[in-house]
ZALO-427034 format. One record per residue: x, y, z of N, C-alpha, C, O, CB in turn; residue number from 1. Coordinates in steps of 0.2 Angstrom, whole numbers. Glycine has a CB too. Layout:
REM ZALO-427034
    n.c1    n.c2    n.c3   ca.c1   ca.c2   ca.c3    c.c1    c.c2    c.c3    o.c1    o.c2    o.c3   cb.c1   cb.c2   cb.c3    nr
       X       Y       Z       X       Y       Z       X       Y       Z       X       Y       Z       X       Y       Z   NUM
...
This chain:
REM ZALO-427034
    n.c1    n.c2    n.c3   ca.c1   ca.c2   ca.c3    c.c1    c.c2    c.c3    o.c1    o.c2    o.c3   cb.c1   cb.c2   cb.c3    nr
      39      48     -76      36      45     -71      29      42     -72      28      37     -71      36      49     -64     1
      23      47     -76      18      46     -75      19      39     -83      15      34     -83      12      54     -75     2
      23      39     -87      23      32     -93      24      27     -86      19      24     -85      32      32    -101     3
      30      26     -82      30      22     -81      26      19     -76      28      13     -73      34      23     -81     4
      22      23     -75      13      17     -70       7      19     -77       1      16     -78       8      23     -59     5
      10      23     -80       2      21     -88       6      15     -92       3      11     -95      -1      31     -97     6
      11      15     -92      11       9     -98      10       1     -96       8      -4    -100      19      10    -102     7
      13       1     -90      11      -7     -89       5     -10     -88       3     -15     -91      14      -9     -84     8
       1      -3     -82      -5      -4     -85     -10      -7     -90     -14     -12     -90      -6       1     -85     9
      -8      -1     -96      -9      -2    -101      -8      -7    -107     -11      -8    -113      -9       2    -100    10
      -3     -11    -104       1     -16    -107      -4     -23    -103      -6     -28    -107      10     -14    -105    11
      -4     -24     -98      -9     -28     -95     -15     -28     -97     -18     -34     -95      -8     -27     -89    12
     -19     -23    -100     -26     -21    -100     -26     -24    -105     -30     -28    -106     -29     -14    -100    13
     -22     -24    -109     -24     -27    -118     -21     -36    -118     -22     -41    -122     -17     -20    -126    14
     -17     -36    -114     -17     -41    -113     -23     -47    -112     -24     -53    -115     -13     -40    -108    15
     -29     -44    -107     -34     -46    -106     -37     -50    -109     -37     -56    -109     -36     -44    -104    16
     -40     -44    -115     -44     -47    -121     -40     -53    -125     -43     -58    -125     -46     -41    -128    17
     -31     -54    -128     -29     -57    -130     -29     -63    -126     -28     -68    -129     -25     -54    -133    18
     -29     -63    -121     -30     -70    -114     -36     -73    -116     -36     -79    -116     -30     -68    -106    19
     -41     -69    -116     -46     -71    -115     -49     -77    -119     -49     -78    -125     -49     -65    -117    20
     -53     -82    -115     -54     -87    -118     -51     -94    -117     -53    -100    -115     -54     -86    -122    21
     -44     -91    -119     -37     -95    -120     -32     -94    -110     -34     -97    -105     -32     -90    -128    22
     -31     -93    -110     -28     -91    -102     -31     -87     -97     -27     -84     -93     -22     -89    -102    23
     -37     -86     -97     -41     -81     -92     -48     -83     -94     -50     -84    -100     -40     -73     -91    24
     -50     -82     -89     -57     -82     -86     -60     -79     -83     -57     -76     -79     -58     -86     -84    25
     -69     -78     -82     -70     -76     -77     -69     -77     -69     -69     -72     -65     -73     -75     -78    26
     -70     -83     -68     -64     -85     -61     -58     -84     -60     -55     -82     -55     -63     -91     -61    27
     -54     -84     -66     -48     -81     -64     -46     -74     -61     -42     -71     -58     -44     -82     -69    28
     -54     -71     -66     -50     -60     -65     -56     -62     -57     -54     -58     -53     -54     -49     -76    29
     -61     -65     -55     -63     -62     -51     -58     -66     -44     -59     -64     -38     -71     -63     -52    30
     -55     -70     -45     -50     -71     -40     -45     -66     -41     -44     -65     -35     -47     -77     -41    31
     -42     -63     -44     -37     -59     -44     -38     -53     -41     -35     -50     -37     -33     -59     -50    32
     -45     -49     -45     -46     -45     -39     -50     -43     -32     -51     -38     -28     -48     -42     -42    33
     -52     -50     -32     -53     -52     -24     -48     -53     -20     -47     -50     -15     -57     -59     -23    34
     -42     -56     -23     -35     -54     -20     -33     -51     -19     -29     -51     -14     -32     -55     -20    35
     -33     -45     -24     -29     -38     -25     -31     -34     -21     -28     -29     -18     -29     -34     -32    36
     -41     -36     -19     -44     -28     -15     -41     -30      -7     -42     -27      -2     -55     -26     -15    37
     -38     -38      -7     -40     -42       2     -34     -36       4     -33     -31       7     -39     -53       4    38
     -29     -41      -1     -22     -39       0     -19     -34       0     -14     -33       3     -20     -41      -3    39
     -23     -29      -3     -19     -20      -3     -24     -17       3     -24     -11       5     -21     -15     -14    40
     -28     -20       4     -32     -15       9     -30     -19      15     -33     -17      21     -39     -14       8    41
     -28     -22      15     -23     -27      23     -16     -23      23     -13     -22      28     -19     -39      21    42
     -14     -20      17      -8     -17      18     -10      -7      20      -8      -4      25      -3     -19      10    43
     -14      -6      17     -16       2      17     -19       1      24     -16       3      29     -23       6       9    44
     -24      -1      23     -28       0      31     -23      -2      38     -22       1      43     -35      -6      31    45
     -21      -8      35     -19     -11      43     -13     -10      42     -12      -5      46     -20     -20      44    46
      -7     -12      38       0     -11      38       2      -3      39       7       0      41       3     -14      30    47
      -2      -1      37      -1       8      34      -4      11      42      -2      10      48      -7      12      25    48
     -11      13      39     -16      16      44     -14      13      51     -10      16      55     -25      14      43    49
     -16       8      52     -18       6      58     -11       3      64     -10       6      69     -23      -1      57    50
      -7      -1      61       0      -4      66       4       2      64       7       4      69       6     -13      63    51
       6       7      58      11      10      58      10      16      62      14      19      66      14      11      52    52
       2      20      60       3      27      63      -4      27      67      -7      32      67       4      33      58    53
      -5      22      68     -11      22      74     -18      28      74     -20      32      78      -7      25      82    54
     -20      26      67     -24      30      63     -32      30      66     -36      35      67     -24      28      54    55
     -32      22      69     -38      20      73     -37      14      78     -33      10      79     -42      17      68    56
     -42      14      81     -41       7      84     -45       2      82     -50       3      79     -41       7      90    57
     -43      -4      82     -47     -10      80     -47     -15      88     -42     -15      92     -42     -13      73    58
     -54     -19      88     -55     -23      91     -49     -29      91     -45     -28      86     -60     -24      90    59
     -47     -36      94     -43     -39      93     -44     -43      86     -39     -44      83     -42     -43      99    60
     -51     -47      84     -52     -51      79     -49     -46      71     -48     -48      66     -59     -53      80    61
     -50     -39      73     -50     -35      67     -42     -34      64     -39     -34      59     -53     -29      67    62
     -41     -32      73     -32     -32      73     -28     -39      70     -23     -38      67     -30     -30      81    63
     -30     -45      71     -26     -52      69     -28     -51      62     -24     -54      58     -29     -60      72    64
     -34     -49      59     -37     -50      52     -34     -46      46     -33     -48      40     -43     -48      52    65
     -33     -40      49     -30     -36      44     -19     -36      44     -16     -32      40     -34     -30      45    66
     -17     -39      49     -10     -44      49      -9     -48      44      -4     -49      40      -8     -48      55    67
     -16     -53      45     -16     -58      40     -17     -56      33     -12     -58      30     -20     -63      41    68
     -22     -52      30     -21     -47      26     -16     -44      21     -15     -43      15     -22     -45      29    69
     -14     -41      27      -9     -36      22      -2     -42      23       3     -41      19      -6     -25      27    70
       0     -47      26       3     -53      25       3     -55      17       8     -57      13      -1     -57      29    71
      -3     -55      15      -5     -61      10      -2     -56       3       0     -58      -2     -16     -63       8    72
      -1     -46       5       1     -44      -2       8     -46      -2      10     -47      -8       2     -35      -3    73
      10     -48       0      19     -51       1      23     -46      -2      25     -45      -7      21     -60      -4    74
      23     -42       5      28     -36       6      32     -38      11      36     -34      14      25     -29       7    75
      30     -42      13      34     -43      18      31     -43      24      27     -39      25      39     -39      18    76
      34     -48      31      31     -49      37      27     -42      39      27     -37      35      37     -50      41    77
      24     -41      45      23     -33      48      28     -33      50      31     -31      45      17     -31      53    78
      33     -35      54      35     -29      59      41     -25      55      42     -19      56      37     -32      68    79
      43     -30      49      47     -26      46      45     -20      41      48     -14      39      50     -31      42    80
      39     -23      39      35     -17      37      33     -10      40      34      -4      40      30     -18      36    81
      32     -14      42      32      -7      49      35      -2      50      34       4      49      32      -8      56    82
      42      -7      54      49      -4      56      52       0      52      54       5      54      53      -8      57    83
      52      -2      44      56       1      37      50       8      36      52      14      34      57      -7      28    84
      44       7      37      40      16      36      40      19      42      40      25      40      31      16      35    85
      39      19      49      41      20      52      49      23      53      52      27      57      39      17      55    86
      51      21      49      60      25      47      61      32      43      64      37      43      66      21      42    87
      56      27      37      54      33      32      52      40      34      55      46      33      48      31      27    88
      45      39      38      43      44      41      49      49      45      50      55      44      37      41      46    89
      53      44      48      58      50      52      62      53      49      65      58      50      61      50      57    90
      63      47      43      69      54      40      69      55      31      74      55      27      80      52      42    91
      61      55      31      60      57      26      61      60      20      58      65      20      59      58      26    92
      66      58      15      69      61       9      77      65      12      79      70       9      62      66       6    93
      79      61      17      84      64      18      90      58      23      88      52      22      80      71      23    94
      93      58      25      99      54      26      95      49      31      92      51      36     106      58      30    95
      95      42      30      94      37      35      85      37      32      81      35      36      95      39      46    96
      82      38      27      76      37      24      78      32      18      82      33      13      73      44      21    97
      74      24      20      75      19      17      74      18      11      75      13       8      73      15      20    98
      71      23       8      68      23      -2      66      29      -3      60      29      -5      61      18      -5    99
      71      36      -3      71      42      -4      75      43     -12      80      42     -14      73      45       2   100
      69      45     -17      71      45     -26      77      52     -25      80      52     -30      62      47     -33   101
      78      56     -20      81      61     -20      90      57     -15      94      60     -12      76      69     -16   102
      90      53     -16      96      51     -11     104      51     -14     109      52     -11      94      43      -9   103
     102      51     -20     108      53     -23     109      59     -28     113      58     -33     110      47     -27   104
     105      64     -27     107      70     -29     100      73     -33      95      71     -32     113      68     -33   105
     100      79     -37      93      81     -42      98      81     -49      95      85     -54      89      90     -40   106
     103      79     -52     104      81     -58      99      75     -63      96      71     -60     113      80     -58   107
      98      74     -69      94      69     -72      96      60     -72      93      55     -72      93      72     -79   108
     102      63     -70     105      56     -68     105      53     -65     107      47     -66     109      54     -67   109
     104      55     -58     104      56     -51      97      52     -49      96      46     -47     104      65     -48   110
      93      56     -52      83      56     -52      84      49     -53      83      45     -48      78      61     -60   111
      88      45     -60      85      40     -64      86      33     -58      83      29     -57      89      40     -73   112
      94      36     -55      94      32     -52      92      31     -45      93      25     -43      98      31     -53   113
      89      38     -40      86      37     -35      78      34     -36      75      32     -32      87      43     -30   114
      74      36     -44      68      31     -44      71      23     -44      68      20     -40      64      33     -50   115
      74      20     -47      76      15     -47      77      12     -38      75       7     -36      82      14     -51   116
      80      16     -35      82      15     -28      76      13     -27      75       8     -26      85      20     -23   117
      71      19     -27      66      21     -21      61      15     -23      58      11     -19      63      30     -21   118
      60      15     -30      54       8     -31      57       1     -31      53      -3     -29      50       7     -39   119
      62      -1     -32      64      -6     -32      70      -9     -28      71     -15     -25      63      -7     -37   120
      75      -2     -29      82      -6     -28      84      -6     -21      89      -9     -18      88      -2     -32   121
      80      -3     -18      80      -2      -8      81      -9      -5      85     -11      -1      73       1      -4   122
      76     -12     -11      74     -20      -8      81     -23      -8      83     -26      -2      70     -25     -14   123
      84     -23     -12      89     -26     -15      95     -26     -12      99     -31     -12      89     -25     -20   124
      95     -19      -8     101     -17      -5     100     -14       1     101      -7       1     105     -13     -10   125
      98     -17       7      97     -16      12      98     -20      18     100     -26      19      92     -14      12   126
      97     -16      24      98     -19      33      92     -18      35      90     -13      36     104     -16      38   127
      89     -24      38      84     -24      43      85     -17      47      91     -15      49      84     -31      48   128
      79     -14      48      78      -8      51      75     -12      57      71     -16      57      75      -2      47   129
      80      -8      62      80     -11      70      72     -10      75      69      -5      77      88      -6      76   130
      70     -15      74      63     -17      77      62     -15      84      57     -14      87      61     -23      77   131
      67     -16      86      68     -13      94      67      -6      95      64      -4     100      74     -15      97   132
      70      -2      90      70       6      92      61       9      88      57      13      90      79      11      86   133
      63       5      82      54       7      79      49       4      80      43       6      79      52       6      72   134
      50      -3      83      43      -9      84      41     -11      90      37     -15      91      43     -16      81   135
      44      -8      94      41     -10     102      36     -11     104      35     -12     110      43      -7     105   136
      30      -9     100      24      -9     102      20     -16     101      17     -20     104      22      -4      99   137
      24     -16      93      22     -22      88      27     -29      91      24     -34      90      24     -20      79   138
      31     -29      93      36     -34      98      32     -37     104      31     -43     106      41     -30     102   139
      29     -31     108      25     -36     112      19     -36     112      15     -34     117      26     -37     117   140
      17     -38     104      10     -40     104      11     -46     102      14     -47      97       4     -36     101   141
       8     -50     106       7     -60     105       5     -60      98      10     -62      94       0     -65     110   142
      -2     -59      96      -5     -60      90       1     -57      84       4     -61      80     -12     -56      90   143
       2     -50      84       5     -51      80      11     -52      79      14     -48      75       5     -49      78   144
      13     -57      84      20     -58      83      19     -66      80      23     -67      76      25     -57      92   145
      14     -72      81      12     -76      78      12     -75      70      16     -78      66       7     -76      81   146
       5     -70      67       6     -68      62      13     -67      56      13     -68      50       4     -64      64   147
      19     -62      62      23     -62      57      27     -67      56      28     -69      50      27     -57      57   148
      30     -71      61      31     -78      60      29     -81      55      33     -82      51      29     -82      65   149
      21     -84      53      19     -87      49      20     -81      43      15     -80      40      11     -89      52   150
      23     -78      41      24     -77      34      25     -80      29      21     -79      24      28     -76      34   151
      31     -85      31      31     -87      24      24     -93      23      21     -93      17      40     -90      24   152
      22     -96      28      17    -100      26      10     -95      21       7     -98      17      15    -103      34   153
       9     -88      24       5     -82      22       6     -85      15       2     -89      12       7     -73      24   154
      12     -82      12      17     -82       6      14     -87       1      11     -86      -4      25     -84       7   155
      15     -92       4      13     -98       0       5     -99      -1       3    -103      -5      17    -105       4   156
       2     -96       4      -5     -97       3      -9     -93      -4     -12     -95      -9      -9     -94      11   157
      -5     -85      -1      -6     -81      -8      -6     -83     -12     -12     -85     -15      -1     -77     -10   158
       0     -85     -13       4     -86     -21      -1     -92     -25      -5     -92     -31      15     -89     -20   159
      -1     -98     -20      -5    -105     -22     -12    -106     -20     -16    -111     -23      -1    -110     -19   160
     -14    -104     -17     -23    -102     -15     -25    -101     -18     -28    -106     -20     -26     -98     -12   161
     -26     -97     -21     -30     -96     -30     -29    -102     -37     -32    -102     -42     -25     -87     -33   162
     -22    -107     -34     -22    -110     -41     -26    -118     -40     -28    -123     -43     -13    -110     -45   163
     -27    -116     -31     -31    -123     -27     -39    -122     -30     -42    -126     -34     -32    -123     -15   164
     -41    -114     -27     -48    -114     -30     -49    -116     -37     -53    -121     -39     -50    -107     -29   165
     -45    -113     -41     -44    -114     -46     -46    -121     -50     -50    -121     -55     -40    -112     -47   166
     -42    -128     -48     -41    -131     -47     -48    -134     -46     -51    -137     -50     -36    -130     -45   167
     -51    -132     -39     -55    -138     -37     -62    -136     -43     -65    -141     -46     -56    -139     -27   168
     -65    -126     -44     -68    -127     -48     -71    -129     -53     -77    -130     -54     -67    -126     -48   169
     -63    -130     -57     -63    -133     -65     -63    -140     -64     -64    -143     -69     -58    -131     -69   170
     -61    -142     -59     -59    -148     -59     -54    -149     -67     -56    -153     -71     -66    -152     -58   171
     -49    -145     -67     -44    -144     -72     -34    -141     -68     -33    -137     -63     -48    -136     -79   172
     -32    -146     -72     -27    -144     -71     -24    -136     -74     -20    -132     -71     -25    -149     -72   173
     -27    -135     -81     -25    -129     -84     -31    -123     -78     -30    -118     -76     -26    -128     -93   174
     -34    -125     -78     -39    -120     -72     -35    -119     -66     -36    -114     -63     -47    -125     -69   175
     -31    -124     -64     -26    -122     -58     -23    -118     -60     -23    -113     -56     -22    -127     -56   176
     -18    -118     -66     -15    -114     -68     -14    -108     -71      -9    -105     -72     -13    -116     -70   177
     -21    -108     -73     -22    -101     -76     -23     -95     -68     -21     -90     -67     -29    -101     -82   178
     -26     -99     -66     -29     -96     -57     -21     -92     -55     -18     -86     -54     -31    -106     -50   179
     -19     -99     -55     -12     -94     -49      -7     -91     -55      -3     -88     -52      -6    -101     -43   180
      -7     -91     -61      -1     -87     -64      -5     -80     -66      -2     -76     -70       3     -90     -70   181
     -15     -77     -63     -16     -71     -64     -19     -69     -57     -19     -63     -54     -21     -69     -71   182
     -21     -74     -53     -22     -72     -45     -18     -74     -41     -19     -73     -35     -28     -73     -41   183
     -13     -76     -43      -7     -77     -39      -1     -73     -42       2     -68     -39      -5     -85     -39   184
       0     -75     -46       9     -70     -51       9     -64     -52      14     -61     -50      11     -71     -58   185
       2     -61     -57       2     -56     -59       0     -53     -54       4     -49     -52       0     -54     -63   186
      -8     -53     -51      -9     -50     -44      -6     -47     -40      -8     -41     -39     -10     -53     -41   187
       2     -50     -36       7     -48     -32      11     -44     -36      15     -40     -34      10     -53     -27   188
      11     -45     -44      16     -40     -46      14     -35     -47      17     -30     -45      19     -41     -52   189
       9     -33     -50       3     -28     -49       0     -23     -43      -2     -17     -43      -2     -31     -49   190
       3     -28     -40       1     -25     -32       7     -20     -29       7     -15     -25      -1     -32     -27   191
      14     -24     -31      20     -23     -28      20     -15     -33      21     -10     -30      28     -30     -30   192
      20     -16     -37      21      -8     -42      16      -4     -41      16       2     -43      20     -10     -50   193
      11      -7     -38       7       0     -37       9       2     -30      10       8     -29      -2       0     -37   194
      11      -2     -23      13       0     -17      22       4     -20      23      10     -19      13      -7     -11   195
      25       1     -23      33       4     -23      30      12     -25      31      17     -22      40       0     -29   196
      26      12     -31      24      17     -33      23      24     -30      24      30     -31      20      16     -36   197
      21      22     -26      20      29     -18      25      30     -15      25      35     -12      15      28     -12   198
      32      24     -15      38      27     -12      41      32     -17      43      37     -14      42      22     -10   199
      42      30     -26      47      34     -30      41      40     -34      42      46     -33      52      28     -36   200
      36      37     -37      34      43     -40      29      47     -36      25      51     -39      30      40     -46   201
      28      47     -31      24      51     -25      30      55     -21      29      59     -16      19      45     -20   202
      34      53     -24      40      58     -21      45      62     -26      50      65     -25      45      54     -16   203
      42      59     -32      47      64     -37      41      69     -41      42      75     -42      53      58     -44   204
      36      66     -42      31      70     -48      24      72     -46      21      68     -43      30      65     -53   205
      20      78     -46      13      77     -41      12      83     -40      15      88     -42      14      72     -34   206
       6      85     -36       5      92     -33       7      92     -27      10      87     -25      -2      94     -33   207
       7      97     -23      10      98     -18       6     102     -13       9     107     -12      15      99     -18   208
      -2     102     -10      -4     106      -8      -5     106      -1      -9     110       1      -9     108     -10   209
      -1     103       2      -1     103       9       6     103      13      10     102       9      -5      97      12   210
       9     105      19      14     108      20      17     102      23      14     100      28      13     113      22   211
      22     101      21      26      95      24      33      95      23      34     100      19      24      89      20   212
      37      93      26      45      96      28      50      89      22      55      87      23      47      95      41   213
      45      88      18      50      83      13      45      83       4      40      86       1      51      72      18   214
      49      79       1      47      80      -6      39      76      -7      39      73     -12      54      78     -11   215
      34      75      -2      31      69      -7      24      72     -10      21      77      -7      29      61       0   216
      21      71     -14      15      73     -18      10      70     -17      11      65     -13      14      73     -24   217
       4      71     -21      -2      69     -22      -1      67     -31       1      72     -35      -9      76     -18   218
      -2      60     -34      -3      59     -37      -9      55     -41      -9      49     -41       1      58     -37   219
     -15      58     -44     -21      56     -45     -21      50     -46     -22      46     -42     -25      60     -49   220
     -20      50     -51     -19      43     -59     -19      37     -54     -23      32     -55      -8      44     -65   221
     -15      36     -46     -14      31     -43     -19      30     -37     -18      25     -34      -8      32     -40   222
     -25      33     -36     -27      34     -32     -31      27     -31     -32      24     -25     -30      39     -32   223
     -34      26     -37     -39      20     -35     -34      14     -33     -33      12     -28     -45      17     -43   224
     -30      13     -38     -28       7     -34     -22       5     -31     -19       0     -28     -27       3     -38   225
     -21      11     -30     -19      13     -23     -21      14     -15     -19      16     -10     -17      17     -23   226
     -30      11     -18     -36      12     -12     -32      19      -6     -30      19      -1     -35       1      -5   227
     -32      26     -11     -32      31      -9     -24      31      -4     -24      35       1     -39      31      -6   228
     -19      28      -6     -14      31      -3      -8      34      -8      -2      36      -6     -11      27       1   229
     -11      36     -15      -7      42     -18      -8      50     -17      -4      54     -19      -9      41     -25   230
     -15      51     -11     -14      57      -9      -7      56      -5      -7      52       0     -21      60      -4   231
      -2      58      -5       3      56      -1       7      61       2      12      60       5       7      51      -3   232
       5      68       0       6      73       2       4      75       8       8      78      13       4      76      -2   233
      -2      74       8      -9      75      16      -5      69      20      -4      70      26     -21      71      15   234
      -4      67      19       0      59      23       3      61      26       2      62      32       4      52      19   235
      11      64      22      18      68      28      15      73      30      17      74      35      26      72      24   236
      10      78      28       9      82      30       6      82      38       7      86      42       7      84      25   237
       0      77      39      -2      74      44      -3      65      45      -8      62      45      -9      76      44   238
       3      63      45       5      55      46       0      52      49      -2      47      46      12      54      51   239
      -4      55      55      -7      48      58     -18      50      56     -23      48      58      -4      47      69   240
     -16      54      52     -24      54      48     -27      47      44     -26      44      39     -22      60      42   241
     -32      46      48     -35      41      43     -39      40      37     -43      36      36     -37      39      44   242
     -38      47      34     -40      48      28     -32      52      26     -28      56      29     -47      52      29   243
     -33      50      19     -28      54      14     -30      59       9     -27      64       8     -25      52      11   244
     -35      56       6     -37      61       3     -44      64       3     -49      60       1     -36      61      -2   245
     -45      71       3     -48      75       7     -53      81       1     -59      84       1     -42      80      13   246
     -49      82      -4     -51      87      -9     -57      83     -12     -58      77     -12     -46      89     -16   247
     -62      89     -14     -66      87     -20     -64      82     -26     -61      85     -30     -67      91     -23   248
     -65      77     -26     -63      70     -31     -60      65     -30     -60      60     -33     -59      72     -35   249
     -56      67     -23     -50      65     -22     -55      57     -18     -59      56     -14     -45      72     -16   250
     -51      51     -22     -55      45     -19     -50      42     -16     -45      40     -18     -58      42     -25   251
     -52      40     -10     -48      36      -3     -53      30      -1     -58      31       2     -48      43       6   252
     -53      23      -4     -56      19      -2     -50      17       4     -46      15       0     -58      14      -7   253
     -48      17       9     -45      15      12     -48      18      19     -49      15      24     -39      15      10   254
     -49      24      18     -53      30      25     -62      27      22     -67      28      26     -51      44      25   255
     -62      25      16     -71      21      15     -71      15      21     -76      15      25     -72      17       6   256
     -65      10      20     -67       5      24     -67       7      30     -71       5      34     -65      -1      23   257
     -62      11      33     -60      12      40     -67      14      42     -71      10      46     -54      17      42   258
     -71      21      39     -77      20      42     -82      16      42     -86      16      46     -81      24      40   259
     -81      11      38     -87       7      38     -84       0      45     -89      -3      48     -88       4      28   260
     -78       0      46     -78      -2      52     -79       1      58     -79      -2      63     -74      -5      52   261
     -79       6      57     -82       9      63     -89       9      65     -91       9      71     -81      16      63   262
     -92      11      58    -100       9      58    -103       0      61    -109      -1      63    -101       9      49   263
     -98      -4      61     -99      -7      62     -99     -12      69    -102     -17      71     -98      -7      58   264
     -94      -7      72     -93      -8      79     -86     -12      80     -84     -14      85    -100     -11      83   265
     -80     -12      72     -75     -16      73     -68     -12      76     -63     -14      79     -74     -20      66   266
     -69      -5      73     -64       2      75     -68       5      78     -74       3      80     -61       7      69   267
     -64      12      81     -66      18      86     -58      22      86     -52      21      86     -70      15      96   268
     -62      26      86     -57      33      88     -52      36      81     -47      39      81     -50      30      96   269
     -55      34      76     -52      36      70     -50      43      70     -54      48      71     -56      33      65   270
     -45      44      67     -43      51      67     -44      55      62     -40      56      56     -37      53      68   271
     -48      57      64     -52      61      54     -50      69      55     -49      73      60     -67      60      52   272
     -49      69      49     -46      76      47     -50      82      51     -56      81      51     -47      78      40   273
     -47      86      52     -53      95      55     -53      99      51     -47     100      49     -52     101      61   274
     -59     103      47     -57     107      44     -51     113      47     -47     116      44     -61     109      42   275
     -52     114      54     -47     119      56     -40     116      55     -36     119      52     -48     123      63   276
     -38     109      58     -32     105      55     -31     106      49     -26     109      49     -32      98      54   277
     -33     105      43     -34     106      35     -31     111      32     -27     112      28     -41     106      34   278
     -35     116      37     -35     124      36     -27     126      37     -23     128      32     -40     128      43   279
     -25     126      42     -15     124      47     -13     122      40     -11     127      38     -13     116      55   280
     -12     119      37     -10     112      35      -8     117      26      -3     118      23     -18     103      37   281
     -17     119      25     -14     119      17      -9     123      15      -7     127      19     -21     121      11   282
      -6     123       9       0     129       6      -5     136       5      -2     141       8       4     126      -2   283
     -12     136       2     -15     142       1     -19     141       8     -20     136      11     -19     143      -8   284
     -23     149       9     -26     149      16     -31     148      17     -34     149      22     -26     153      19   285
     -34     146      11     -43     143      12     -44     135      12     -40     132       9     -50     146       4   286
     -47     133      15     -51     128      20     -51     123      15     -55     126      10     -58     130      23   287
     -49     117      13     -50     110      11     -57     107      12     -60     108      18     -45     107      14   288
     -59     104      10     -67     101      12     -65      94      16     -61      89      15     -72      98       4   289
     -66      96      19     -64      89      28     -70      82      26     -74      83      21     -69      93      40   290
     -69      77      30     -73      71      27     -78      73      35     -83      70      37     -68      61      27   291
């Protein structure tokens, strides 16, 4: 599990230098990770934290912004996002859980093929999870019911936005094109493998120090760009926490920005960890360090 998020990684990293010059630029990487931080923290903050488990609240302009947002990772509409984690959450690693790596058994064969399920193959072989029993909230909200409509338009902005900038910069056609095949192509693929990643390898491999009624871990290695949702242990363990991770080291840019919108007067009422919560919560009986 841990080769299969170090090697592509690492296969993309060396990629760079050999691009370099020749098909990338510094416009191109600083588009692609202006897109990777918009877009994965539209999905962590808003898709995750905020519409699924009501981690905070947000004002209306912050609430339309971060729909649009986690839109642009092209995971798909919100409310389906929503609806399909909001499933997960209830039946976690267990019958009617939409990307559980344990669904067809623990033998090594079993494993090889419920990670395949859980990162990728769910997509592939599924039913809309009913929006009416999980999204009722998200149904009748106007704004984002606009939002998910405009999807696919989101989609096409993603994907080709970066190869417009690109474009009008260089005033080059290969400037268009180099744009959108590393802040448009690789970007969302990038992005898609680090979000599946928290469904299969955050549920098969990892520590486990908080007490939660299904298999999921804390996996370090993912944390940064996972803007702090590979603590994913603390997550089942306290679902609507807007922070995940809590230990010494432990780096959560995702509960960074939520405070910093709070600081700013765009959120309120964020649900930050207690140490006596914490305390409940860990597997051994001394006290976690709280934010």
């Amino acid at each position: 599990m841990y080769a299969f998020a170090i090697v592509p990684a690492l296969a993309l990293v060396a990629a760079v230098p050999l691009a370099w010059g020749w098909g990338l630029t510094w416009l191109d990487a600083g588009l692609a990770l202006g897109m990777y931080v918009v877009s994965m923290l539209g999905v962590t903050v808003g898709f995750h934290r905020y519409f699924t488990h009501g981690s905070f609240k947000a004002n209306r302009p912050l609430r339309i912004a971060l729909a649009v947002a986690g839109s642009l990772a092209v995971q798909g509409p919100v409310r389906h996002w929503v609806a399909d984690h909001r499933r997960h959450h209830a039946y976690a690693d267990a019958e009617g859980d939409p990307h559980s790596p344990w669904r067809y058994g623990t033998s090594p064969a079993a494993l090889v093929r419920g990670f395949w399920h859980a990162h990728m193959g769910w997509i592939f072989d599924r039913s809309l999870t009913d929006q009416r029993r999980f999204t009722p909230d998200l149904l009748a909200d106007p704004d984002v019911d606009r939002v998910h409509r405009a999807f696919s338009l989101l989609t096409i902005l993603s994907i080709f936005g970066p190869s417009v900038v690109g474009g009008l910069v260089t005033w080059s056609w290969w400037g268009a094109f180099t744009a959108f095949f590393w802040a448009g192509l690789v970007r969302v693929a990038v992005s898609h493998h680090v979000a599946w990643s928290t469904n299969s390898i955050c549920h098969l491999v990892g520590e486990r120090p908080w007490r939660a009624r299904d298999r999921s871990t804390n996996v370090w290695l993912l944390a940064i760009p996972s803007m702090g949702e590979s603590w994913h242990n603390l997550h089942h363990a306290d679902p609507t926490s807007a922070r995940h991770g809590v230990g010494r080291g432990e780096i959560d840019i995702s509960a960074a920005v939520i405070r910093l919108f709070e600081r700013v007067g765009w959120a309120h009422d964020a649900r930050w960890p207690s140490e006596k919560r914490l305390t409940k919560l860990a597997v051994r009986p001394e006290p976690a360090a709280a934010d």
